[in-house]
N, C-alpha and C positions, 0 to 999 in steps of 0.2 A: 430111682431118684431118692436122696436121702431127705429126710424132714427135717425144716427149719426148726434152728436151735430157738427155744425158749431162754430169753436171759432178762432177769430182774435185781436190778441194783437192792445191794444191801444194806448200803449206809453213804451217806452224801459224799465223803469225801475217796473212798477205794469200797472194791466187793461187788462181785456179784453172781446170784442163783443160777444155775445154767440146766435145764432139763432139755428133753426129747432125746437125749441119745443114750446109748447103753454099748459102754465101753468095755463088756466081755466079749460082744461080736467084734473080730477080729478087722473082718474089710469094713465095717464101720469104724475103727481107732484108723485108719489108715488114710482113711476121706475123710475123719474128723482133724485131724492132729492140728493139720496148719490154720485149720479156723481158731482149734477151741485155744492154739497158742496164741493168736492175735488179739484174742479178747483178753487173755491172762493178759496181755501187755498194755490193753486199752484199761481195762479192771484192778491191774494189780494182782488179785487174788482172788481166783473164782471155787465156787463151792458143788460140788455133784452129787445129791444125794444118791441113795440104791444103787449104788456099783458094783454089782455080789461080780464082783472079777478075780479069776484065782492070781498066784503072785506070780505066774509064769505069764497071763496075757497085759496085767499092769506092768510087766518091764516092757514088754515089747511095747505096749503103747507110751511110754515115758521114752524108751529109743526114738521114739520119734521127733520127738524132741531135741536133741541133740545127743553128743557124747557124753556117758555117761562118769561123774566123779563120783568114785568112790570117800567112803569117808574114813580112818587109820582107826575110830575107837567103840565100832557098832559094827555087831556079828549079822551076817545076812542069811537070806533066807537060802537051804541048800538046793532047791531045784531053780531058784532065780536070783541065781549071785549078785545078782546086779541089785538086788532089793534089799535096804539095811532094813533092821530090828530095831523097833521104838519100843521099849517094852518095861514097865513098873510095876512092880509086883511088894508083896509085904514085906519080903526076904530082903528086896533090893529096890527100894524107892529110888523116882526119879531127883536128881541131885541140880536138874535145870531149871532156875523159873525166874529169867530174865529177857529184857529185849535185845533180841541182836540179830541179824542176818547171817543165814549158814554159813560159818566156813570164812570168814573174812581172815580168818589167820594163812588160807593161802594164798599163791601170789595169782593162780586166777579161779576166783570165789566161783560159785554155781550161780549160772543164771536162772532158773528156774528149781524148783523141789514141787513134789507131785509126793502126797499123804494121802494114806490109803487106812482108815480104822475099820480094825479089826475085832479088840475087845474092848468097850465104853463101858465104863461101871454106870448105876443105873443115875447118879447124880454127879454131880463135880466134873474137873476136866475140860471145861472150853480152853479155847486158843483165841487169841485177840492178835490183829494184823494194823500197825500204822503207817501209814504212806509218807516215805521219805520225801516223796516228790512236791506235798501236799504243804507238809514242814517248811521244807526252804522256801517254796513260795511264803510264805507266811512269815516267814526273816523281814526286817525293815531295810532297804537296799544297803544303808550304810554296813550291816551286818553281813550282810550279804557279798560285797566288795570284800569285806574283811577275811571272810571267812575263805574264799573263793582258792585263794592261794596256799592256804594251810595242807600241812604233809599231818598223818597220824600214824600208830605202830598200832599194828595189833599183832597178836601174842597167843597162841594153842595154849601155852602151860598157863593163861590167864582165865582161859575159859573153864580148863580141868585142874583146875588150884584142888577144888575140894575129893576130887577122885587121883590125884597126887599127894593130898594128905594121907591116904589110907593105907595103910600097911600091904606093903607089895606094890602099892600104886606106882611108886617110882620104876620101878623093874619092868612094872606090865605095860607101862606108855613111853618105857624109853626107846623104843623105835620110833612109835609118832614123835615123840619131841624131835628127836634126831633130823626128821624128814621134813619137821615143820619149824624151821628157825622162824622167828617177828620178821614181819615184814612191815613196806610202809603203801601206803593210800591215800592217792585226794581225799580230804576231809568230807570234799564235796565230790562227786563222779557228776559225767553228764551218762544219759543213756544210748546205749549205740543207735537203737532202732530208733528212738520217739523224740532224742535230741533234750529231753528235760533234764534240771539239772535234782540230784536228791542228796539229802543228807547223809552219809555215811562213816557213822563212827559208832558202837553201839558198847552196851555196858556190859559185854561178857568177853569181848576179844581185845574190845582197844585199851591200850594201856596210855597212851601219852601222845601228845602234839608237839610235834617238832619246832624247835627254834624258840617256843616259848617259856619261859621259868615254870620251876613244877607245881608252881600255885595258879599262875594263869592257865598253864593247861589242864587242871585243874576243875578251877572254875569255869572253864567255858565250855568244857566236855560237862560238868555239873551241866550249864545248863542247856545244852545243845539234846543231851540227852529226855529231859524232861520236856522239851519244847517239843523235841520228835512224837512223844505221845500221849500229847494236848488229846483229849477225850473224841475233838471232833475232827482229828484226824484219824481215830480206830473204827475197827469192826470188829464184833466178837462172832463166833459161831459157838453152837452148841452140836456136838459129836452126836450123830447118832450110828450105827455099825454099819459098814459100806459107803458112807461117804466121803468124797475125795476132796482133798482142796489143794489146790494148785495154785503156785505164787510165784511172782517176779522178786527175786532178789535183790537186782538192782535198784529197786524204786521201795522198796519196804523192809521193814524190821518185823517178826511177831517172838509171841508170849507165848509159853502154855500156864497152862494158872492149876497150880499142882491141891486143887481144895479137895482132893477123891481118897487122897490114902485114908485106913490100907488096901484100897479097893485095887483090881486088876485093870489097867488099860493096858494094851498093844495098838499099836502104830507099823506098817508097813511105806516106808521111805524109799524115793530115790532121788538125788540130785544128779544135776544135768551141768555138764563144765561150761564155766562164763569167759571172759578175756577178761584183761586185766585191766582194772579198773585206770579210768583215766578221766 
């Protein structure tokens, strides 16, 4: 008989602590999956510290999950291809440190992502998570009507403007660009499983809202954006090595908050393929 999960919320509005299991035993990821998914869906995004799991038994447990997407602009690991490389170093700082949900540049984003830290410099480095879902309820209905209808683009070469600025960048991402034309998205999605509806537009992929002048979409992405992550709709974590955090895309946006250079972090990723947002 497996032992009940310990789970403790982490912050009122998304998040929560989840111990008693240890996801390097194999037939334990396999009697876990479908719980510890249901709770990522009930949570948003949950947190597991001491995971010393190699990157060969984190894909198979992330397979569990669903089918796995890959990503076009992160090298993976060579004994588990399936698992990208998050990795900042002095030579080559991280160039990300905005909110957005993975991958909204394709036409069907990942449902889930599962982070696996590897190396945590000894300070700096949290990730903050805000709950889209949390957001729109938090709209005033008129806004909410309004909003309900709206189409937005989002855009790859928006996200890697600054690693397309660099010399050779155009050359070394012109296949991703090639494979990744803008696409468009309800403003708003509902979720397949849980039926809520969440905000979805975020400030690293979407470029523009359809049908409106480019000042109004604009301003309302201005403030839709900053609405999304109102303080008390976040969580933050602080990394320590081995722990996992596993998050619903659909329902949330997060940050990494890059305060560590030139210190060394690595990150061990996989995302997991969503439907198309609707």
């Amino acid at each position: 008989m497996t032992t009940k999960l310990d789970v403790k919320r982490a912050a009122g509005a998304l998040g929560a602590y989840v111990s008693g299991v240890d996801l390097s035993d194999v037939m334990t990821c396999n009697e876990r999956v479908d719980e510890i998914q249901s709770l990522v869906i009930e949570h948003e995004v949950l947190f597991l510290r001491d995971q010393d799991i190699a990157p060969q038994a984190f894909q198979k447990f992330a397979q569990g999950f669903g089918e796995v997407l890959g990503h076009p602009a992160y090298k993976t690991v060579a004994s588990a291809p399936d698992v990208q490389i998050l990795e900042s170093t002095r030579e080559n700082p991280s160039k990300i440190e905005a909110w957005h949900s993975d991958m909204t540049f394709s036409d069907q984003p990942p449902s889930f992502t599962l982070l696996h830290a590897q190396v945590i410099p000894p300070y700096g480095g949290d990730t903050l998570w805000a709950s889209a879902t949390t957001a729109y309820a938090g709209l005033s209905v008129p806004m909410r009507l309004f909003v309900d209808e709206l189409i937005a683009v989002h855009d790859f070469r928006h996200g890697f403007r600054e690693s397309l600025a660099e010399p050779g960048g155009q050359v070394r991402l012109a296949d991703s660009i090639a494979a990744n034309p803008p696409v468009e998205h309800p403003l708003v999605r509902t979720h397949p499983i849980t039926g809520k509806r969440a905000i979805y537009v975020n400030t690293l992929f979407t470029t523009v809202i359809k049908d409106l002048s480019p000042l109004e979409s604009e301003r309302l992405l201005s403030f839709l954006y900053q609405h999304t992550v109102t303080e008390e709709y976040t969580v933050r974590l602080a990394w320590e090595p081995n722990t996992i955090a596993i998050w619903d895309n659909r329902s949330t946006q997060h940050k990494p908050v890059n305060d560590f250079f030139p210190q060394h972090r690595k990150m061990h990723r996989v995302t997991i393929q969503g439907d198309r947002p609707a």
